[in-house]
C-alpha positions in Angstrom: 5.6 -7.8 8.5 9.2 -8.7 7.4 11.6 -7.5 5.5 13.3 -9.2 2.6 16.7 -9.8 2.4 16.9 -6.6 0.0 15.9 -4.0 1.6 13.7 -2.6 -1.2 11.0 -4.6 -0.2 8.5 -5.8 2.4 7.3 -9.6 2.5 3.8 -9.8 4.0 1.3 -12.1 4.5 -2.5 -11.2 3.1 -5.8 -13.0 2.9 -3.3 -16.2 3.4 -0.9 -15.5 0.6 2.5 -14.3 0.6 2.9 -11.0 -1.0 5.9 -8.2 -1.7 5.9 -4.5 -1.3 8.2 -2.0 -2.8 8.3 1.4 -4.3 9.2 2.1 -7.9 8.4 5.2 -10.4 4.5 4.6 -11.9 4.3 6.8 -14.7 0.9 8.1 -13.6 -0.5 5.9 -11.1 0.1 6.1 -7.0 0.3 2.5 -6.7 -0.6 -0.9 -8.3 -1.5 -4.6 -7.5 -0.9 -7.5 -9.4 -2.4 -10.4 -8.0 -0.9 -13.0 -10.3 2.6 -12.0 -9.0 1.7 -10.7 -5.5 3.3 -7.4 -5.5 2.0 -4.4 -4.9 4.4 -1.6 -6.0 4.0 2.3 -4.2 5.1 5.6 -5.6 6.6 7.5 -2.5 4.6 10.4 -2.1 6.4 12.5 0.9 4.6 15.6 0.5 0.9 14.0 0.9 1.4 11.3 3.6 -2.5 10.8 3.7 -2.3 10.7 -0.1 0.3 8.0 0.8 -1.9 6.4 3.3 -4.9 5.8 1.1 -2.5 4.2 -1.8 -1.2 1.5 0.3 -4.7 0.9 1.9 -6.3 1.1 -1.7 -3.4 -1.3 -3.1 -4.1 -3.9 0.0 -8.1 -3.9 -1.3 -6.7 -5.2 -4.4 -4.5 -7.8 -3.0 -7.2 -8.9 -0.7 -9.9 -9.6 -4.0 -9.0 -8.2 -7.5 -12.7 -9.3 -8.2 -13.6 -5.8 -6.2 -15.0 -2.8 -8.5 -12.5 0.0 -8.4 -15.1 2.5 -7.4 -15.8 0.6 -4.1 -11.7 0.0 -3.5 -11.2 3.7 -4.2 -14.1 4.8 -2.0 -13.4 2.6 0.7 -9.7 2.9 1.1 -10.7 6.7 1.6 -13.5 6.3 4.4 -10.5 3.8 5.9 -7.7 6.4 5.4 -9.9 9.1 6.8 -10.5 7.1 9.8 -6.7 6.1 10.6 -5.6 9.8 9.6 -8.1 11.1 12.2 -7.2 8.6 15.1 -3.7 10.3 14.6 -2.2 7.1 12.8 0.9 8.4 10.9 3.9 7.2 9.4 6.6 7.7 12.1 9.9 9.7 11.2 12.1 7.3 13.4 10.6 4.2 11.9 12.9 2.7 8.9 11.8 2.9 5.2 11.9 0.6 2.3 14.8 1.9 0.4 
């Protein structure tokens, strides 16, 4: 993945398309995709990192087909997160952040 010039956001690459990450204040929601623009936009959780976890896998579902139900993206972006979070996969303290 690379960064953007700003460094509020993440360029990426996903099911062959270019898209952008960043975070931003969602009134209620953890995260949200919008395949028409490519950008998938995060609210920073830092006291649930799993909670965190799951969001960006759940928002990547999205990005990947936006045809999938929302049940089966919610429930699969928790079996994934369940099986990163117990392999030990976590963000790293060191590692830089999107502003």
């Amino acid at each position: 993945m690379a960064r953007s010039k700003r460094s509020d956001q993440l360029l990426f690459r996903l099911g062959g398309e270019e898209f952008s990450l960043k975070f931003a204040s969602l009134r209620k929601l953890h995260g949200d995709c919008d395949h028409t623009l490519h950008e998938i936009r995060l609210t920073r959780n830092r006291r649930d990192p799993r909670c965190e976890l799951e969001t960006v896998i759940h928002e990547l579902l999205h990005g990947l087909d936006p045809k999938w139900r929302e049940w089966w993206v919610g429930r699969s972006a928790e079996e994934i997160a369940d099986v990163l979070w117990r392999l030990g996969y976590r963000k790293s303290k060191d590692e830089a952040e999107i502003q």
